[in-house]
C-alpha positions in Angstrom: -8.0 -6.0 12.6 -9.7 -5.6 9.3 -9.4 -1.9 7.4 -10.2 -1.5 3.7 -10.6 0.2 -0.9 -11.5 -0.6 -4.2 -10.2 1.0 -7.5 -12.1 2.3 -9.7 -13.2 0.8 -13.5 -10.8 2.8 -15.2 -7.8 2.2 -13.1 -8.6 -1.6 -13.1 -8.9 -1.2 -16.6 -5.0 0.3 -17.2 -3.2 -2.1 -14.6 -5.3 -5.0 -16.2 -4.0 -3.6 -19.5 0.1 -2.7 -18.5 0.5 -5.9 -16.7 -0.7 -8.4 -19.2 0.8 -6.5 -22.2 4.3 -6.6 -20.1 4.2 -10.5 -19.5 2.2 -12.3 -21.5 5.7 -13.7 -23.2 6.7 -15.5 -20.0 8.6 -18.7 -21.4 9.5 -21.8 -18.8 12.4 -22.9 -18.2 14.6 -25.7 -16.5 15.9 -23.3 -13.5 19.5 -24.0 -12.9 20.8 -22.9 -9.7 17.8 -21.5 -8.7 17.2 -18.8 -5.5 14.5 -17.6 -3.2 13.0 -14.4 -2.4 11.3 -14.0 0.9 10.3 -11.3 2.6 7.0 -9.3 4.3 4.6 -6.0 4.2 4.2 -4.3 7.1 2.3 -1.5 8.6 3.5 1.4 9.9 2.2 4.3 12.2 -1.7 4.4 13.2 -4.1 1.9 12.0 -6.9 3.3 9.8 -10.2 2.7 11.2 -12.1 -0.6 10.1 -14.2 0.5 7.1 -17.9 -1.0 7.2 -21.0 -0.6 5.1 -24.5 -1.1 6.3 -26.7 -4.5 5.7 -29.1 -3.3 2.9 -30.5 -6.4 2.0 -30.8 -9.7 3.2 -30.1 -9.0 6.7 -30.7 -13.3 7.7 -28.4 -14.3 5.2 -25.6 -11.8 5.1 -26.0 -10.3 8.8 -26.6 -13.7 10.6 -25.1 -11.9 14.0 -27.1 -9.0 13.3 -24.6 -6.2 13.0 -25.9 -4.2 11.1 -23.1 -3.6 9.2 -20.8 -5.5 6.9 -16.8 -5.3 7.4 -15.5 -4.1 3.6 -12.3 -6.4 4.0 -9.9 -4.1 2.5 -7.1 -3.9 4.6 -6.5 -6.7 7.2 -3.7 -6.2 9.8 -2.2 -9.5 12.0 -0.9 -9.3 15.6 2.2 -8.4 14.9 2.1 -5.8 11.7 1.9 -7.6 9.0 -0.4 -6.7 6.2 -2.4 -9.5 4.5 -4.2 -9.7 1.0 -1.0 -7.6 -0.4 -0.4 -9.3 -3.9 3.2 -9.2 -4.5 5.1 -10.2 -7.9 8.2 -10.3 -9.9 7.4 -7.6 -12.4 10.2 -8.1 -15.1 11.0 -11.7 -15.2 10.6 -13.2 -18.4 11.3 -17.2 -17.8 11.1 -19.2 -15.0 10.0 -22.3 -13.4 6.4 -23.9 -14.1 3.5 -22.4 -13.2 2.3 -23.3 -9.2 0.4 -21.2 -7.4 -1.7 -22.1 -4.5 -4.7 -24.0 -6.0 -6.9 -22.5 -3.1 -7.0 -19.0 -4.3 -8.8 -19.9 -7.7 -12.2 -21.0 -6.0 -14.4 -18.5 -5.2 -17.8 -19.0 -2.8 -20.5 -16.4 -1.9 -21.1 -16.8 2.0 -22.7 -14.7 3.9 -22.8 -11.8 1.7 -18.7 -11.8 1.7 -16.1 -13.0 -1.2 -14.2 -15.6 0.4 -11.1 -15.6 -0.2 -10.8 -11.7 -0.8 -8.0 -11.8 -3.2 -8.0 -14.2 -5.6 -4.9 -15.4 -8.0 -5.2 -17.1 -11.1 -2.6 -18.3 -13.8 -3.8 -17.2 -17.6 -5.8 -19.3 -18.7 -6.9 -21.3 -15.8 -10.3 -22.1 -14.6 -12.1 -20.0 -11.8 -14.4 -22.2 -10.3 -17.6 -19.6 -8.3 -20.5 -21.1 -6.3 -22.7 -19.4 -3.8 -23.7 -20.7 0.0 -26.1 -18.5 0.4 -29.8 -19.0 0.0 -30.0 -15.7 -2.2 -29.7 -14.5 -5.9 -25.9 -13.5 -6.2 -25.0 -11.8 -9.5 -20.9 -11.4 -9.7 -20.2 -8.6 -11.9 -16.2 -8.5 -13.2 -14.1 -5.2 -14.4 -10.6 -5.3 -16.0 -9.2 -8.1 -17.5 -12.3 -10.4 -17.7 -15.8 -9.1 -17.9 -18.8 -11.4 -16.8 -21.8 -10.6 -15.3 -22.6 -14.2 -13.9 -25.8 -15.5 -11.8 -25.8 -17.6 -8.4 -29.6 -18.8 -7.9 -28.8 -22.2 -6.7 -27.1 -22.8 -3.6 -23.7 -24.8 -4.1 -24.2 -25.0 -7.9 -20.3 -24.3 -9.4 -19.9 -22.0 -12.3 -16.5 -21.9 -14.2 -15.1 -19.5 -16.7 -11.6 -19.5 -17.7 -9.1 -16.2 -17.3 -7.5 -16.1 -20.8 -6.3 -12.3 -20.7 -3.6 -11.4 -17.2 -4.3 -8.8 -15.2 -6.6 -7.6 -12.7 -9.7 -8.0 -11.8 -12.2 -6.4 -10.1 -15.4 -8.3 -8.6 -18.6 -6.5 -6.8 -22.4 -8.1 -6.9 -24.7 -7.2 -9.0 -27.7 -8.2 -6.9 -28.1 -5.3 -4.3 -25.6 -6.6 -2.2 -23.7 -3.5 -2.9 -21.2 -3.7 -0.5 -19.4 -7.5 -1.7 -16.2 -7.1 -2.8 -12.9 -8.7 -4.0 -9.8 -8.6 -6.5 -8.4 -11.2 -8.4 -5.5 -10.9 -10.4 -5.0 -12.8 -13.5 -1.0 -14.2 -13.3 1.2 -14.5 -16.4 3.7 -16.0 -14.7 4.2 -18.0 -11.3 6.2 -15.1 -9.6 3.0 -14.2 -7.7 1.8 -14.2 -3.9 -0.3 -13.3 -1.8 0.8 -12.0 2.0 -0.8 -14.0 4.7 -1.8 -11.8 8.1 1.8 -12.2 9.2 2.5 -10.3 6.0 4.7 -13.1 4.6 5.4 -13.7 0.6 7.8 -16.1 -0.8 9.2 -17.2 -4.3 11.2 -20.2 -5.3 13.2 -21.0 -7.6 14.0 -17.8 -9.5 16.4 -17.8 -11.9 19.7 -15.7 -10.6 19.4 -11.9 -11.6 18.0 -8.4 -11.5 14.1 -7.9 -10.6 11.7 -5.0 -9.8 9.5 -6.7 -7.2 5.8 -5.1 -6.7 4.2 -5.2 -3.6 0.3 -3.8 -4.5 -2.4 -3.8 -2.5 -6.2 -2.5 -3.1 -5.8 0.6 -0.6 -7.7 1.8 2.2 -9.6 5.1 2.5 -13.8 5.1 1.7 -14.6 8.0 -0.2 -18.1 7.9 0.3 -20.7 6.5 -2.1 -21.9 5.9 -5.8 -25.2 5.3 -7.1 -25.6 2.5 -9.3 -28.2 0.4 -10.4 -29.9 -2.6 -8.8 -30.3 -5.0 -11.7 -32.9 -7.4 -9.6 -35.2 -4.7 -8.1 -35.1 -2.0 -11.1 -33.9 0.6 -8.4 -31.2 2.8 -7.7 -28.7 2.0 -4.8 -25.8 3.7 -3.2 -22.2 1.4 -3.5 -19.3 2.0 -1.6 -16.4 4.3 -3.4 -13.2 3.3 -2.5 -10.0 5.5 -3.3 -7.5 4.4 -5.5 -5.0 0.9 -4.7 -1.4 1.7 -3.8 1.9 0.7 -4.9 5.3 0.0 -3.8 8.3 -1.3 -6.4 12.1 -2.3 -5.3 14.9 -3.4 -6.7 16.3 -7.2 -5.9 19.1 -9.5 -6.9 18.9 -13.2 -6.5 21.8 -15.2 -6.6 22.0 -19.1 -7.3 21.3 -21.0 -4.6 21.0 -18.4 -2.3 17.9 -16.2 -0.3 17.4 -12.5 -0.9 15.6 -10.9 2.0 12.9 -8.1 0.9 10.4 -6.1 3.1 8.1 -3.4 2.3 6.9 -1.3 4.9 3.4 0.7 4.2 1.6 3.5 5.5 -0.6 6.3 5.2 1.6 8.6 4.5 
């Protein structure tokens, strides 16, 4: 099942701002006696209904089935509860191991009119490689912690830019297709993941203690529509508004050695 939000500019804006500020002194460390932290996010009670937008443009290209409408991608629910594309981190953790996060989730391609992956998760100051499959002008525009405006005219031509500042990021196109989407946060630190459609997240090798662990996730409600400016036709078009994202923080002790067990459990409530 697939059910969706965005934030808006100005909330991007102050989580880009709070987390980066809070962790940009991450040192690393040899990690002695290291544990792990897994867990999940989990839906509870009724499942929103799938939020789509209609095909504006384009329609060969980003409607190849010919829907008519576009899935938004916000919220994706697996079989059996769990809640993907929830970024989950270590918010207080000031040294650690190296930084490894999954090398997949900092290349971003333009198919079909969608941002694939959805979420995206970058360490400071690593490369984001972008390209485009489609046989269209693309234009990714970027909120929050990084601000581009970047042009896709050629079909599998790779752009990169690097992510010096952590924090979040918020992607839409700039080209009419008003209703392309994703998030990509900028990470200080390799505490970071990102819940797969069985809701899973795992860390290893974190240095025995006290954390606050953040589960955050881009929400799910549509509040209706914007108007914003088409920069390749000169005309006015109507975006998606999305509500605001949605938070969850809990308290965890890892011990050497050892595996702390976590799970959030979400809702609309």
């Amino acid at each position: 099942m697939r059910r969706v939000v965005t934030l808006g500019f100005f909330v991007t804006v102050f989580f880009a701002a709070t987390v980066g500020s809070a962790q940009s002194d991450y040192k690393v460390i040899t990690v002695v006696d290291g544990g792990t932290i897994s867990g999940t996010v989990k839906w509870s009670g009724s499942v929103p209904r799938s939020l789509v937008f209609p095909v504006t443009k384009d329609p060969q290209i980003c409607d190849p089935d010919s829907q008519k409408t576009a899935e938004l991608d916000r919220l994706i629910i697996g079989p059996q509860g769990g809640v993907a594309n929830t970024i989950v981190y270590l918010k207080n953790i000031t040294s650690g191991k190296a930084m490894d996060l999954p090398e997949q989730r900092r290349h971003l391609d333009q198919k079909h009119c969608r941002y694939i992956p959805h979420i995206l998760l970058v360490p400071e100051n690593a490369t984001l490689s972008m390209m485009s499959s489609d046989a269209t002008l693309h234009t990714i525009h970027m909120d929050g912690a990084a601000t581009f405006n970047l042009p896709f005219p050629f079909v599998g031509r790779v752009t990169e830019r690097t992510m010096s500042t952590p924090g979040l990021v918020h992607l839409r196109c700039n080209g009419g297709h008003v209703w392309m989407n994703a998030e990509m946060m900028v990470a200080p630190h390799p505490y970071y993941a990102v819940t797969d459609e069985s809701g899973l997240f795992e860390f290893t090798d974190v240095p025995p203690g006290s954390y606050q662990i953040v589960a955050w996730h881009e929400g799910w409600s549509l509040l209706g529509k914007e108007h914003a400016y088409d920069v390749l036709s000169g005309q006015s078009v109507e975006r998606p508004l999305f509500s605001e994202p949605r938070t969850w923080e809990k308290s965890v002790t890892v011990s050497g050695n050892q595996v702390s067990t976590l799970d959030f459990v979400i809702s609309n409530k």
